[in-house]
C-alpha positions as CSV (number, residue, x, y, z in Angstrom):
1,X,-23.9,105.6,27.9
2,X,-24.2,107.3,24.6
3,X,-21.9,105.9,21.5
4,X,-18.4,105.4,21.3
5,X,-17.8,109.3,19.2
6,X,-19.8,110.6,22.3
7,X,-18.7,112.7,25.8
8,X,-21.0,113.2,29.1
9,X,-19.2,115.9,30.1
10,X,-19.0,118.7,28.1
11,X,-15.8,120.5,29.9
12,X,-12.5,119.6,31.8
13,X,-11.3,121.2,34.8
14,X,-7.9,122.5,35.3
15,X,-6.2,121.9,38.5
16,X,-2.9,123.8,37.4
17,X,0.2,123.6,38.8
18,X,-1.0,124.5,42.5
19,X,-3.9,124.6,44.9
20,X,-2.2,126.8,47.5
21,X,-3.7,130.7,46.9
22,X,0.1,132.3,47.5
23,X,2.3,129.7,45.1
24,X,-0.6,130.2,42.9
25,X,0.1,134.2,43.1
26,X,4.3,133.0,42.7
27,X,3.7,131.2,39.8
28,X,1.2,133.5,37.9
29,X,4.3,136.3,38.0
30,X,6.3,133.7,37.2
31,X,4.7,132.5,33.9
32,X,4.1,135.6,32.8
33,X,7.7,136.5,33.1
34,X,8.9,133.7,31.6
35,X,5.8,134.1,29.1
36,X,6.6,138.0,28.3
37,X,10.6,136.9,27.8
38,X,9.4,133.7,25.3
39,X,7.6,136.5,23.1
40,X,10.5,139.2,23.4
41,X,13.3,137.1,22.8
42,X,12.2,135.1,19.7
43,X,10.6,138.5,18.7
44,X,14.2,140.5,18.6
45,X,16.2,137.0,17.0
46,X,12.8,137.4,14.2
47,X,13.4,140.9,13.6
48,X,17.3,140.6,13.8
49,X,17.5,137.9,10.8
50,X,14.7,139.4,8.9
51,X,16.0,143.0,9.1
52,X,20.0,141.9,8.4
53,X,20.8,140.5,5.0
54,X,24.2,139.0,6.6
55,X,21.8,136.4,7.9
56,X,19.9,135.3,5.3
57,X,21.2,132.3,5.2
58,X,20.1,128.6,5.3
59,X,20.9,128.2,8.8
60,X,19.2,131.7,10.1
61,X,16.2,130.8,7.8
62,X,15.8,127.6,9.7
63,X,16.0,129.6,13.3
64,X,13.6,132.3,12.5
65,X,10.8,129.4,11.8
66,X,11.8,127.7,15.6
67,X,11.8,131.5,17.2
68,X,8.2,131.8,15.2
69,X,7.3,127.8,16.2
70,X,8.4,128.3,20.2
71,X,5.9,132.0,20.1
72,X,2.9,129.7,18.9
73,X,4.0,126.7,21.5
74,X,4.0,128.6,24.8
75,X,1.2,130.9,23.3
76,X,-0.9,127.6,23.2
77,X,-0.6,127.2,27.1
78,X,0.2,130.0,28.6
79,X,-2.4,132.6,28.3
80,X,-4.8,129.8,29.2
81,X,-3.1,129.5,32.5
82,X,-3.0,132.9,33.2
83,X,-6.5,133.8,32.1
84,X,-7.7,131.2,34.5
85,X,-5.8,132.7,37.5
86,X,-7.3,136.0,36.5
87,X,-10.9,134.9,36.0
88,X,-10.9,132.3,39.2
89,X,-12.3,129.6,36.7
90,X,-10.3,126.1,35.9
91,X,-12.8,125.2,33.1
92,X,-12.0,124.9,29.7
93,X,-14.6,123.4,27.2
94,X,-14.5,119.9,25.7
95,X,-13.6,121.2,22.2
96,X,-10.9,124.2,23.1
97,X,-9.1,121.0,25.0
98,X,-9.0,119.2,21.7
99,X,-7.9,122.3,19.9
100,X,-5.1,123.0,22.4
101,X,-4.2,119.1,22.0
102,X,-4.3,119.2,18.2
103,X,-1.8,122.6,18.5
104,X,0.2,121.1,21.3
105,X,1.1,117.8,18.9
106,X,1.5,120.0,15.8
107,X,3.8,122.3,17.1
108,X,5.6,120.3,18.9
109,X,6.1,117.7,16.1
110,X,7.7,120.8,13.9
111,X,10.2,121.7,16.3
112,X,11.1,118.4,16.7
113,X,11.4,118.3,13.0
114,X,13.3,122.1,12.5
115,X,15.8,121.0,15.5
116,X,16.6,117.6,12.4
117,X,16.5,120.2,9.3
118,X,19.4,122.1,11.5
119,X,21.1,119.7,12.0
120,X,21.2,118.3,8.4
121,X,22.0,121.8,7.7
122,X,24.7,121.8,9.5
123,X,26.1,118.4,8.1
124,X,26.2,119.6,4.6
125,X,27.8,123.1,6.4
126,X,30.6,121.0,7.9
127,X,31.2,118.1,5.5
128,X,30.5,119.6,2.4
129,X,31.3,123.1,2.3
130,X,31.8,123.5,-1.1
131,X,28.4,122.4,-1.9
132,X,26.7,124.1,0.3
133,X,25.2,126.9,-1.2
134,X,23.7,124.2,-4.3
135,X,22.9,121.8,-1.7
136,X,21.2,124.1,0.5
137,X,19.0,126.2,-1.9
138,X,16.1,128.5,-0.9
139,X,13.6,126.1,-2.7
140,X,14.9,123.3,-0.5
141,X,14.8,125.1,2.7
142,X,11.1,126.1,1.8
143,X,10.0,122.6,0.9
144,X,11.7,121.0,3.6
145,X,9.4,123.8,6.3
146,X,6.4,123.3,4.3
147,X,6.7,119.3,4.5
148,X,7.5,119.8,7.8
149,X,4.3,121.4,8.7
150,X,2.2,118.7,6.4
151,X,3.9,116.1,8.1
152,X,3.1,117.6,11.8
153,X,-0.6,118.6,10.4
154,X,-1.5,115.2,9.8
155,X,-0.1,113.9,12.7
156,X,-1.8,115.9,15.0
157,X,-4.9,115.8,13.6
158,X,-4.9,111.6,13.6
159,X,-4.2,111.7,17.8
160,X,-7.0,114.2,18.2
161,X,-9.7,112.3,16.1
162,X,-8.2,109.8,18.3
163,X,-9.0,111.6,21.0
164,X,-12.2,112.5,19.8
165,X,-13.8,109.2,19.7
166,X,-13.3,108.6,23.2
167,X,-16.2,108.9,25.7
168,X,-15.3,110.8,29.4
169,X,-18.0,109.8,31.8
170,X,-17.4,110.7,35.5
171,X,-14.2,112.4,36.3
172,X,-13.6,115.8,34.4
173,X,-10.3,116.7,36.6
174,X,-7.7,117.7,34.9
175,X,-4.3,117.1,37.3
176,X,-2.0,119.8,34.4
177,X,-1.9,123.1,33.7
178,X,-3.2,122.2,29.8
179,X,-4.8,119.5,27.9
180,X,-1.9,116.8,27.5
181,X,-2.7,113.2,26.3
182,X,-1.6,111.6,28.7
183,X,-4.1,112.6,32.0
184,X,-7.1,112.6,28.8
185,X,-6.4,109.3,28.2
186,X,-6.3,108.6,32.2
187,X,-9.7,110.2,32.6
188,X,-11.8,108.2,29.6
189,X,-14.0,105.9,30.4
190,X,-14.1,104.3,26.8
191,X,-10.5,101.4,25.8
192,X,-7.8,103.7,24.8
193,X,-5.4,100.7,23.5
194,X,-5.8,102.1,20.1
195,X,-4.6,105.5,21.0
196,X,-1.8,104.0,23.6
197,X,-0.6,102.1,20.4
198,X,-0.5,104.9,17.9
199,X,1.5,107.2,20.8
200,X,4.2,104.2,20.9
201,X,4.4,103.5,17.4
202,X,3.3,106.2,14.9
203,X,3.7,109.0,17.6
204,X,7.1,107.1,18.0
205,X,8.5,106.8,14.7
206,X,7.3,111.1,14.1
207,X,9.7,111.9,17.1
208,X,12.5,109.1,16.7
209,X,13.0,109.2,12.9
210,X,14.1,112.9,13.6
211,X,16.2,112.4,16.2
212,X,17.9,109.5,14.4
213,X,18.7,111.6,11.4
214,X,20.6,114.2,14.0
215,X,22.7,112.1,15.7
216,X,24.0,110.9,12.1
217,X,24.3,113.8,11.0
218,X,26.3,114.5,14.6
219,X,28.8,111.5,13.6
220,X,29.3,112.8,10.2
221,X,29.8,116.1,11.7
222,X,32.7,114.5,14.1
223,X,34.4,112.4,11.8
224,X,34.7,115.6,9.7
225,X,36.2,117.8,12.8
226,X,38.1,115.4,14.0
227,X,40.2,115.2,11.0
228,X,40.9,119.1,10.6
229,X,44.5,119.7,11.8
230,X,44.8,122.0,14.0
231,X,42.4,122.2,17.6
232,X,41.6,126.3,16.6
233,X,39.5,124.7,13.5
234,X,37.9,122.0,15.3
235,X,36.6,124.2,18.1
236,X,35.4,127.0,16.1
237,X,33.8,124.0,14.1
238,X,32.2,122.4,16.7
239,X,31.1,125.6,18.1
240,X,28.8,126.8,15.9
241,X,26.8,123.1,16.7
242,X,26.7,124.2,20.7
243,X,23.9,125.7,20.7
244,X,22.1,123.5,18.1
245,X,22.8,120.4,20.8
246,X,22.1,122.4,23.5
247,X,18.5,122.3,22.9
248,X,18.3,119.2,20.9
249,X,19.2,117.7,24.8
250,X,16.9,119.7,26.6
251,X,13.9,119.2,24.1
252,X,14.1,115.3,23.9
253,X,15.4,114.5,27.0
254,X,11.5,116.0,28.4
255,X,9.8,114.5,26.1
256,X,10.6,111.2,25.8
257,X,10.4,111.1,29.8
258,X,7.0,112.4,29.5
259,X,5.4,110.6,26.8
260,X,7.2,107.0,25.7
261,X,6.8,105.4,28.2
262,X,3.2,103.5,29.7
263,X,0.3,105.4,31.3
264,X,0.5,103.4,34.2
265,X,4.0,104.8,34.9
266,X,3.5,108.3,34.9
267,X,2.6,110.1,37.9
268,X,1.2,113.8,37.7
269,X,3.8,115.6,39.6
270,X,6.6,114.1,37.0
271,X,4.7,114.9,34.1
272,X,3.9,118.4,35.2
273,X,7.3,118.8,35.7
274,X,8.5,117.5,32.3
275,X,6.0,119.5,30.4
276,X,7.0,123.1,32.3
277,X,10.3,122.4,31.0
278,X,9.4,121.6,27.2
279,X,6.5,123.6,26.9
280,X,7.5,126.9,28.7
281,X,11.4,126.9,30.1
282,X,12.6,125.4,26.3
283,X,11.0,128.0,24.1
284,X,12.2,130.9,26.5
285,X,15.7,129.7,26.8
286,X,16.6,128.9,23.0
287,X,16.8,132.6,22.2
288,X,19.1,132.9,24.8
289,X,21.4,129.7,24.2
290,X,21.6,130.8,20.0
291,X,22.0,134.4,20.9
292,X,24.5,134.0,23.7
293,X,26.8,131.1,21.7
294,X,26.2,133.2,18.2
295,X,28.7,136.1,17.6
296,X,27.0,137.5,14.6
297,X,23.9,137.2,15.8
298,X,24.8,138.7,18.9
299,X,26.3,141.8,17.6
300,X,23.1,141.9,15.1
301,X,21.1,141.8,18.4
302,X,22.8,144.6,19.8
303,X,22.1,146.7,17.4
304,X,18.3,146.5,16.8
305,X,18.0,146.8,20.4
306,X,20.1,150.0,20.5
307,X,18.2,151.5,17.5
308,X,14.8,150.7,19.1
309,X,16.2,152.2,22.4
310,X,17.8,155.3,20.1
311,X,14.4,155.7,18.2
312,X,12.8,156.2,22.1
């Protein structure tokens, strides 16, 4: 066997998500439905912000970059999927499975840290409205993307040199629909304690430190409700964190099940599950969960779509 940066194998193959020829049909409509309404819906909530000054604000700023974020993260699976059903081929090469890897982690690390900017965003909304213009300033809401993409950059490309070192000798079966960590890992032949241990600890801290800093801002956020008079102010306060929590729920809740836990406890059908969910259901339900709970972003909504239809 060759050194420990070297592979035998110089593809993977992708089982997908079924080996049956008509739920293989099913779920090729399916995906590109669900694909086709990820684009269009982030597309139009894009457009909407960009195109109305009434929401160019901090918060709308923040939700344009997920829409953009959730188009790149179900473009990095998707199309794969269906240009294998299309083409009768499950291979994908040794380096276009890194590359989706190293775009799986970075994207999904930025959306984990958007949903925390949001919800520090609405903290200082909620607690501090007086301040919040100062507080939130253009600058800041710049910085705090750009770091966020650094941040997720890095980490990425750490689990994917990771990766890279690894040798795969015998099995090239992929039991997913994309190039996840976990089955990889399953498949190498070479000790993969070292990446096992960055997952739970660095790859850890990248997800949890995040979600720490939204359930504090969550208390904050009820401490402050809870002590406005009247029930009228603290629904229509709470209200505009719905949707926010909505997905914060939905996002976590997948991926934690998925990846902190040990390899030996995973099982592919779970997994495969899990990562539908997060990598394809999430990014095409959050334009509807912001839209649907969001009045002025509905009505903005409305009327792009009616100009585009008018224009027609």
């Amino acid at each position: 066997m060759g050194g420990p940066n070297q592979s035998s194998i110089s593809e993977f193959l992708l089982l997908g998500l079924s080996r049956q020829p008509q739920q293989q049909r099913l779920l090729f409509l399916l995906f590109l439905t669900m694909y086709l309404a990820t684009v269009l819906g982030n597309l139009l909530i894009i457009l909407a912000i960009s195109t109305d000054s009434h929401l160019h604000t901090p918060m709308y700023f923040f939700l344009s970059n997920l829409s953009f974020m959730d188009i790149c993260f179900s473009s990095t699976t998707v199309p794969k999927v269906l240009a294998n059903h299309m083409l009768g081929s499950q291979a994908i090469s040794f380096s276009s499975c890194l590359t989706q890897m190293y775009f799986l982690f970075a994207l999904t690390d930025m959306d984990n840290f958007l949903l925390a900017v949001m919800a520090y965003d609405r903290f200082v909304a909620i607690c501090h409205p007086l301040h919040y213009t100062t507080k939130m300033s253009h600058q800041l809401c710049v910085l705090l993307v750009a770091g966020s993409w650094v941040v997720a950059n890095l980490n990425a490309l750490l689990h994917t040199l990771l990766m890279a070192r690894l040798s795969f000798c015998a099995d090239n079966v992929i039991p997913h629909f994309f190039c996840d960590v976990t089955p990889l890992l399953r498949l190498s032949c070479s000790d993969t304690h070292l990446n096992e241990m960055m997952i739970l600890t660095e790859g850890a801290l990248i997800m949890i430190t995040p979600l720490v800093c939204i359930l504090a801002s969550y208390l904050c956020i009820t401490g402050a409700v809870l002590r406005v008079p009247s029930m009228r102010g603290q629904w229509k306060a709470f209200s505009t964190c719905g949707s926010h929590l909505a997905v914060v729920s939905l996002f976590y809740g997948t991926i934690i099940a998925v990846y902190f836990n040990p390899v030996s406890s995973h099982s592919a059908e779970k997994d495969t599950a899990a990562t539908v969910l997060y990598t394809v259901v999430t990014p095409m339900l959050n334009p509807c969960i912001y839209s649907l709970r969001n009045r002025d972003l509905k009505g903005v909504l409305r009327k792009v779509v009616s100009r585009n239809i008018s224009s027609y």
